[in-house]
N, C-alpha and C positions, 0 to 999 in steps of 0.2 A: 593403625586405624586412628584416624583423629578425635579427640576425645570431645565432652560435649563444649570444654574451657575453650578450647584451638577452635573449635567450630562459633559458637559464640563471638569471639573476634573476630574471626575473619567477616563475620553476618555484619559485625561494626563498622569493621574498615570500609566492607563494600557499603554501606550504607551512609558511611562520611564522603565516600567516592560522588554518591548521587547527590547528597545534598551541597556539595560543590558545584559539580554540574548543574543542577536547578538553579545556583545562583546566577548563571550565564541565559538563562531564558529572558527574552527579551521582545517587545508588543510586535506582531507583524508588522504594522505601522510603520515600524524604524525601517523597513527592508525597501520601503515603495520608493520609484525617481531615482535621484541622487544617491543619496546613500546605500542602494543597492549596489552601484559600482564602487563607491567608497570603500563600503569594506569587503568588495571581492579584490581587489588591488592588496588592501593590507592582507590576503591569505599570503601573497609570495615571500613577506615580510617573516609572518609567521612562522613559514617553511624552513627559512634561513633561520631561524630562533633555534629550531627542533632540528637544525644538521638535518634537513631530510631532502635538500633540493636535488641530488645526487640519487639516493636511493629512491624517490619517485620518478627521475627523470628512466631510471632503470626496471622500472615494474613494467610488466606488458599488463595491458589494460584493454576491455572489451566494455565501453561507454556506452550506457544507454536513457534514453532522455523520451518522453512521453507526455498523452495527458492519462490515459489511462492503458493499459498492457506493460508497463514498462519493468515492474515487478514480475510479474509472471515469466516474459520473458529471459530477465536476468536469472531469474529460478530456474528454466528449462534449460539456461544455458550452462549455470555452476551444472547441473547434474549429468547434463552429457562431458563436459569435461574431466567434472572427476571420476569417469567410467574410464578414459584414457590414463587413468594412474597420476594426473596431475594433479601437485598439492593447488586446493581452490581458496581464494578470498574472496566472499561475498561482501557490499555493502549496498543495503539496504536502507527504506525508509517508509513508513515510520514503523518504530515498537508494538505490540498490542499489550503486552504484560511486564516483559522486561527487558530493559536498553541492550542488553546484549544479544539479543536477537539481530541487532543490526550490522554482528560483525560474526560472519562465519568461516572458521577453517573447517573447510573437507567438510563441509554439510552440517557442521555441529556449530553451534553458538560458542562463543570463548569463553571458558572458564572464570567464575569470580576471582579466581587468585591472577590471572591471565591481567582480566582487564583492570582490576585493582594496581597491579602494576604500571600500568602500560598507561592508562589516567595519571597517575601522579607523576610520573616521570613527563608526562606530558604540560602537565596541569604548573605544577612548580617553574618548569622552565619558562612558560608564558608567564605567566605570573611577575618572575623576577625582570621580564623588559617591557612591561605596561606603563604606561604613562599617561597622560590628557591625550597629547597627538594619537597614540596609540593605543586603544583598550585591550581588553583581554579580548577574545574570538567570542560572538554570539553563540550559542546554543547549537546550530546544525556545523558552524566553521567547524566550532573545536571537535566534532564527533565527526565530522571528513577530515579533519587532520588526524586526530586519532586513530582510524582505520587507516590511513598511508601509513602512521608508525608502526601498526602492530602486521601489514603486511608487507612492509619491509624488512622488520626482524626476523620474521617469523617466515623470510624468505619463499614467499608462495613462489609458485612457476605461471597463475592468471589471477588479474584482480578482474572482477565483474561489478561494475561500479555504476549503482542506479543515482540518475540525479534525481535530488531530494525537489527540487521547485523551479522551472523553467527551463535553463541552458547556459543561456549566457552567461550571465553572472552567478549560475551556481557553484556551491563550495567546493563540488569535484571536478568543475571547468578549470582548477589551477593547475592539471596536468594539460602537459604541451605535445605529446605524439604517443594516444593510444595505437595498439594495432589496428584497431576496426570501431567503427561507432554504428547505435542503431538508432532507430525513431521508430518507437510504437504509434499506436494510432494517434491522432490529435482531435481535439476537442475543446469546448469551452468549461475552462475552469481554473481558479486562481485569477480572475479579470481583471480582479482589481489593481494587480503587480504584474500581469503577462500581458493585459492588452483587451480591448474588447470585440477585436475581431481575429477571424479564424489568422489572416495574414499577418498580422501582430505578434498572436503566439506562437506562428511556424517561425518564424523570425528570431525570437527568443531561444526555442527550441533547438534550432540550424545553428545555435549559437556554437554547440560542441562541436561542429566541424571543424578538421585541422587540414591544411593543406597537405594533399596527397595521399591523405590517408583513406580507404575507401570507408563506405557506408552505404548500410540499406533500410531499405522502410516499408513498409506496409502500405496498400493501396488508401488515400486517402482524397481528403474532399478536394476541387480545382482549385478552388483560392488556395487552401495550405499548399496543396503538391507544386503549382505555381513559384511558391516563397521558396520551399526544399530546392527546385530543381535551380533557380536562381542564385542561392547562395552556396550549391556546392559547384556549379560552374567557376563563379569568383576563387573558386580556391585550388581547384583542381582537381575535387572531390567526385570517385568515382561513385556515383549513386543511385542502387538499383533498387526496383521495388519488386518484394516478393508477393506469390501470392499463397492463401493458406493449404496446410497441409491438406489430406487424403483424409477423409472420416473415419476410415478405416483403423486407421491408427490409433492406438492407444494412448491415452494421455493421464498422466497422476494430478493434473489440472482440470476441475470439470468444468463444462459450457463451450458452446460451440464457438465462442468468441477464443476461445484456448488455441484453435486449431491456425489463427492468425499468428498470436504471439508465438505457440511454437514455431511453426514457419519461419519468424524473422530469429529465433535460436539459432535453426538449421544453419541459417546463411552467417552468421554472426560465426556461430563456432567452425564453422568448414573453412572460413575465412581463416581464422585464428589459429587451424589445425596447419592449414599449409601454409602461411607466414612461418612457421616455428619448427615445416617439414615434418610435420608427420601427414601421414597420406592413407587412406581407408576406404577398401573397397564396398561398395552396395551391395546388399544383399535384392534378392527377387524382388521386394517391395519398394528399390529406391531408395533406401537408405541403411547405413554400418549399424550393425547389430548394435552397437555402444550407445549409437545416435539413440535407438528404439528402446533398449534398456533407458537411457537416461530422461528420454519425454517420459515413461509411462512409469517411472520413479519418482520424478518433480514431485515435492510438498513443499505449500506455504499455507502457513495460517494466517486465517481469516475472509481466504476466498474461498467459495465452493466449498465450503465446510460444514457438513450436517452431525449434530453434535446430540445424544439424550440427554434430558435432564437429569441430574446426578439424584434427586430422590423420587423423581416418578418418570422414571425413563422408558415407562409403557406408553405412557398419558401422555408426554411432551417431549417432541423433538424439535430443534432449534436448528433454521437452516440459514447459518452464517455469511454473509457477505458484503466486504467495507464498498460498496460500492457508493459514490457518491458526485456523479455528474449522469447530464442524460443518457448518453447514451452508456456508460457502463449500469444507470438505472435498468434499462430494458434488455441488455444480459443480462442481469441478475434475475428479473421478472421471467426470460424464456425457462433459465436453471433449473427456476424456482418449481415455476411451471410443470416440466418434463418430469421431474420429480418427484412430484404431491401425485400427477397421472400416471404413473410409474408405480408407485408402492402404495397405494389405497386397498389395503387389505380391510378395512376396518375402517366404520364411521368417521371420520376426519373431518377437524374443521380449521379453516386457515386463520391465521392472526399474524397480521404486519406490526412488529416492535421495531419502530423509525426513530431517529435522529440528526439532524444534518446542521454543519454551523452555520450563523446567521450571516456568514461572507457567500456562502452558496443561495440561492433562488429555489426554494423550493417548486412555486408555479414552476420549474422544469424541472422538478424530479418527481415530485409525488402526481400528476398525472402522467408520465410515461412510463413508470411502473405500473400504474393502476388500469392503465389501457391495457397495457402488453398483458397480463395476466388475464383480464377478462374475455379478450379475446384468443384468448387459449383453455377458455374454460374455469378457467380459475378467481375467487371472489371471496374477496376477507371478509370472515364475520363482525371483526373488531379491526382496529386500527388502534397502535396504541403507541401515544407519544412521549418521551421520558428526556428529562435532562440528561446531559453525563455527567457520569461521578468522578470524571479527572479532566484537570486542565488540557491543551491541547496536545502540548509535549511534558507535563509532568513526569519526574522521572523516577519519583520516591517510592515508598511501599505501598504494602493494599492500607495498615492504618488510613496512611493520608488522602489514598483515595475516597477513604468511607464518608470524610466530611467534607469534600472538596467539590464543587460547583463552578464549572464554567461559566464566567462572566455571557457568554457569546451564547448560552444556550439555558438562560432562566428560563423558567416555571412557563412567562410571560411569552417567549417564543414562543412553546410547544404548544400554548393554547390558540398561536395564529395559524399553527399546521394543524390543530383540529381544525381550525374553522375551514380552511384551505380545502382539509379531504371531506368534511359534509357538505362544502357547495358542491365539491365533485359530485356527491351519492346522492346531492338532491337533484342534479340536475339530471343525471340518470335514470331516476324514480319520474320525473317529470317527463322526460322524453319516451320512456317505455309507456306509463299511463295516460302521458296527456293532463297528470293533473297533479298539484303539489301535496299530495297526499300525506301524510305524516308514515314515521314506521319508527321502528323500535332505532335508535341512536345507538350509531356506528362506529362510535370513535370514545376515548378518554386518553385523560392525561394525568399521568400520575407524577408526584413531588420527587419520586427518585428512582432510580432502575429498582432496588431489592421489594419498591411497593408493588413495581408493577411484576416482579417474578414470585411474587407471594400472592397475588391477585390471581395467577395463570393457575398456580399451583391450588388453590382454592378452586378455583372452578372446576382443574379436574378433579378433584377428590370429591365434588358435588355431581361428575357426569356418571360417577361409579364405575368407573373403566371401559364405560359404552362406546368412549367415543378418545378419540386422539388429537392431541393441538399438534398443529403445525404451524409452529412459528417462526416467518421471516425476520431476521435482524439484520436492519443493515441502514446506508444512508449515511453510516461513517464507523469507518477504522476505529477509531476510542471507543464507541459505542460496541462493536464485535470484543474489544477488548476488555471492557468492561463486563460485558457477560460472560467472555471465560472464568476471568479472575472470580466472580459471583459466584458462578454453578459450581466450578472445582474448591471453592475455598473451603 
C-alpha cells in the first residue's frame, strides 16, 4: 500500500507533467491559413523523433472526424469493441476535468504513473531536437502523439481516434491507412479555421479519406453530402451513408440524436470486425448481442448527463450538456425537454446556466435552444450567464482553475448574452400581448460560476423544498466541466 510520502510525489511528478504540457498551449490564431499545414507536415518529423513511424504505420485505426456526433460515436464504437475481448484505445477530445480522460485503455482512463511516464519519455525526446526551424509540438500535436505512443506500447488490437479540429490537417490526419473512416454529422462551427460554408468544411472534414479505404457517414445536408461524395470518388473511397438506428434500442447515450451516431458505430465496427475476420451473427433484432450490450453500455461525460447537486440534491439537479453549435443546441433543448416532462413529480422550475466562446455566434445558439424548448412546453425562469473558470485547454489543477479567467469569455461577453436572451423574451412578451409591457427580468450574470452555484443554492434553501431547480448547463464543454469539478470538489 502506497504510503502518504509515495503518494505525495507521484501527485508532484504528475503535476510537473501538466505544467510542461501547458507550457505548449499556444493562441488559436497560430493554427489559421499557412501555418495550419506548416505544422501538420512537422508531425511526420516528430513521429521520426519518437521511433514511432513503424509502430503507427502498424496500429489498426477506426478514424472519425465530425462537427458534432463524433465523440459519441467513437464512445459507441470503443464499447462494442471491447465487448469482443479486444484490448481498446480511445483518443478523445477535449478533457472536462482531467487530461487523461483523453487516452483510454479498455474503457478506463491511463493511470497517473501510466501517463507520467509516457509524457516524459515523450516530452524530453522532442525537446532534445527543437530548434527555430522546428519548435516543440503545439498543445493538441504533442497529446496526438502521445496517444500513438502509449497505444503502441501498450500494444492495443483498435485505436479509435476522434479528430480534435477539422480533418485535414489534423494532428491524427498523420496516420496513412486506417481500416475504416467515419464522418458524423456536419455543421457550422470552428468558421474561422474550417471555412464559412457548409462546402468548405466537408472539404476539410473529407480531408481523412485515404485511398481505398472505405468510409461511412450520416445522412447530411446537399451541399456537404455533394463535397463527401466528390472527394471519396478521387480517391477510391468506398462511401456509404447510414441511416439511424431502431428506437427501440437501447442506448447508454441519451437524445434521440444518439440513435444517428450509434448507427454510424454499427457500420464503423462491422467494418472493422470483418477486415480482422471476426464475423457475428444477429440476433431477432438485427443486431450481435455484443453490438447491443456495447450501445446500451456507452458512457461519456459531459453529454446527457443529469447530475444532483452534492448539497441539495433534493432541490437542484443539473442537466449537463457540452453542446455548442446549432444544431447540437436543439438536441440538447429536445433532451432537455423530454426530461423535465418526464420526471415532474414536484413543482419545478427550469434555469438555463449558459456559456459559449466568443469564436461561436451566439444569435445561433441561444434562440434555437430557446425556441426548441418552448415549443415543447418548456420555459426558463432565469437564464444565467457565467464566465469560465479555465482557459480553453488548461491543463493544471482545480487551484488554478479557481483564479483563472478566460480572456475570450469576460464578465463583458456574458453581459452581451444577457442582452441577446431579453430581446429574445421581450420580443416574446410583445408578440403574445401586443404590447411592450414590462415583467419581472429574466436573465443575470454573475462574475464567476461558484457566485452563480451559491445564488441557486440560496434560492432553493429560500423555496423550502417546495419546489426543485432544474438546471440546464451547457453551451460549452469547459463550462460542463467546470461544474463538475465545482459540485464534487
Amino acid at each position: 500500500m502506497a504510503s502518504e510520502e509515495d503518494e505525495g510525489e507521484s501527485s508532484a511528478r504528475y503535476q510537473n507533467a501538466l505544467d510542461a504540457l501547458s507550457s505548449l498551449i499556444t493562441k488559436r490564431s497560430l493554427f489559421v491559413n499557412k501555418n495550419q499545414s506548416n505544422r501538420f507536415h512537422l508531425l511526420f518529423h516528430y513521429l521520426k523523433v519518437l521511433e514511432l513511424e513503424e509502430a503507427v504505420s502498424e496500429l489498426k485505426i477506426i478514424h472519425v472526424a465530425g462537427t458534432k456526433g463524433k465523440g459519441s460515436t467513437c464512445t459507441f464504437s470503443e464499447s462494442i469493441l471491447r465487448g469482443y475481448g479486444l484490448r481498446t484505445g480511445l483518443f478523445t477530445s477535449p478533457h472536462l476535468i482531467d487530461v487523461r480522460e483523453r487516452f483510454r485503455l479498455n474503457g478506463i482512463e491511463i493511470s497517473q504513473e501510466k501517463f507520467v511516464d509516457y509524457f516524459w519519455c515523450c516530452f524530453h525526446k522532442l525537446k532534445e531536437k527543437t530548434s527555430n526551424e522546428i519548435p516543440m509540438p503545439t498543445y493538441f500535436c504533442f497529446l496526438a502523439l502521445l496517444a500513438f505512443k502509449i497505444f503502441a506500447t501498450e500494444q492495443v488490437d483498435v485505436v479509435i481516434l476522434e479528430v480534435g479540429l477539422g480533418g485535414r490537417y489534423d494532428a491524427t490526419n498523420v496516420i496513412q491507412k486506417p481500416v475504416v473512416c467515419g464522418i458524423a454529422s456536419l455543421g457550422y462551427d470552428h468558421m474561422e479555421i474550417l471555412g464559412h460554408t457548409l462546402a468548405e468544411i466537408a472539404a476539410e472534414k473529407a480531408g481523412i479519406f485515404k485511398s481505398g479505404v472505405p468510409a461511412f457517414t450520416v445522412p447530411q445536408p446537399d451541399e456537404a453530402m455533394r463535397v463527401l461524395n466528390e472527394k471519396a470518388s478521387k480517391l477510391d473511397v468506398n462511401l456509404k451513408v447510414v441511416k439511424p438506428l431502431d428506437s427501440s434500442q437501447r442506448l447508454g447515450l441519451q437524445g434521440e440524436h444518439q440513435y444517428l451516431n450509434a448507427s454510424l458505430a454499427v457500420a464503423l465496427c462491422s467494418t472493422f470486425l470483418h477486415k480482422i475476420g471476426i464475423e457475428d451473427k444477429n440476433d431477432t433484432n438485427g443486431l450481435p448481442e455484443k453490438f447491443i450490450s456495447g450501445l446500451s453500455n456507452a458512457y461519456l461525460m459531459g453529454r446527457a448527463m443529469i447530475v444532483p447537486d452534492s448539497e441539495l440534491p433534493e432541490e437542484i439537479v443539473f442537466y449537463l450538456d457540452g453542446a455548442h453549435s446549432p444544431e447540437s443546441m436543439e438536441a440538447c433543448a429536445t433532451w432537455f425537454s423530454q426530461h423535465v416532462k418526464e420526471r415532474n413529480q414536484k413543482r419545478s422550475e427550469q434555469i438555463l446556466l449558459f456559456n459559449c466562446m466568443s469564436v461561436r455566434d451566439p444569435s445561433l445558439l441561444l434562440p434555437r435552444l430557446r425556441t426548441k424548448c418552448i415549443d415543447q412546453g418548456i420555459e426558463f425562469r432565469k437564464a444565467v450567464f457565467v464566465p469560465n473558470m479555465s482557459v480553453h485547454n488548461q491543463v493544471g489543477s482545480w487551484s488554478k482553475f479557481e483564479q483563472r479567467v478566460d480572456s475570450d469569455d469576460s464578465t463583458t461577453w456574458q453581459l452581451g448574452l444577457k442582452r441577446l436572451w431579453d430581446n429574445l423574451a421581450r420580443g416574446e412578451v410583445k408578440t403574445k400581448s401586443g404590447s411592450d409591457s414590462k415583467e419581472e427580468e429574466k436573465s443575470l450574470v454573475f462574475s464567476s460560476l461558484p457566485l452563480a452555484v451559491d445564488w441557486l443554492r440560496d434560492s432553493a434553501r429560500r423555496k423550502s423544498k417546495q419546489v426543485r431547480f432544474q438546471v440546464l448547463v451547457t453551451g460549452s464543454l469547459h463550462l460542463v466541466g467546470d461544474l463538475l469539478r465545482l459540485i464534487k470538489k
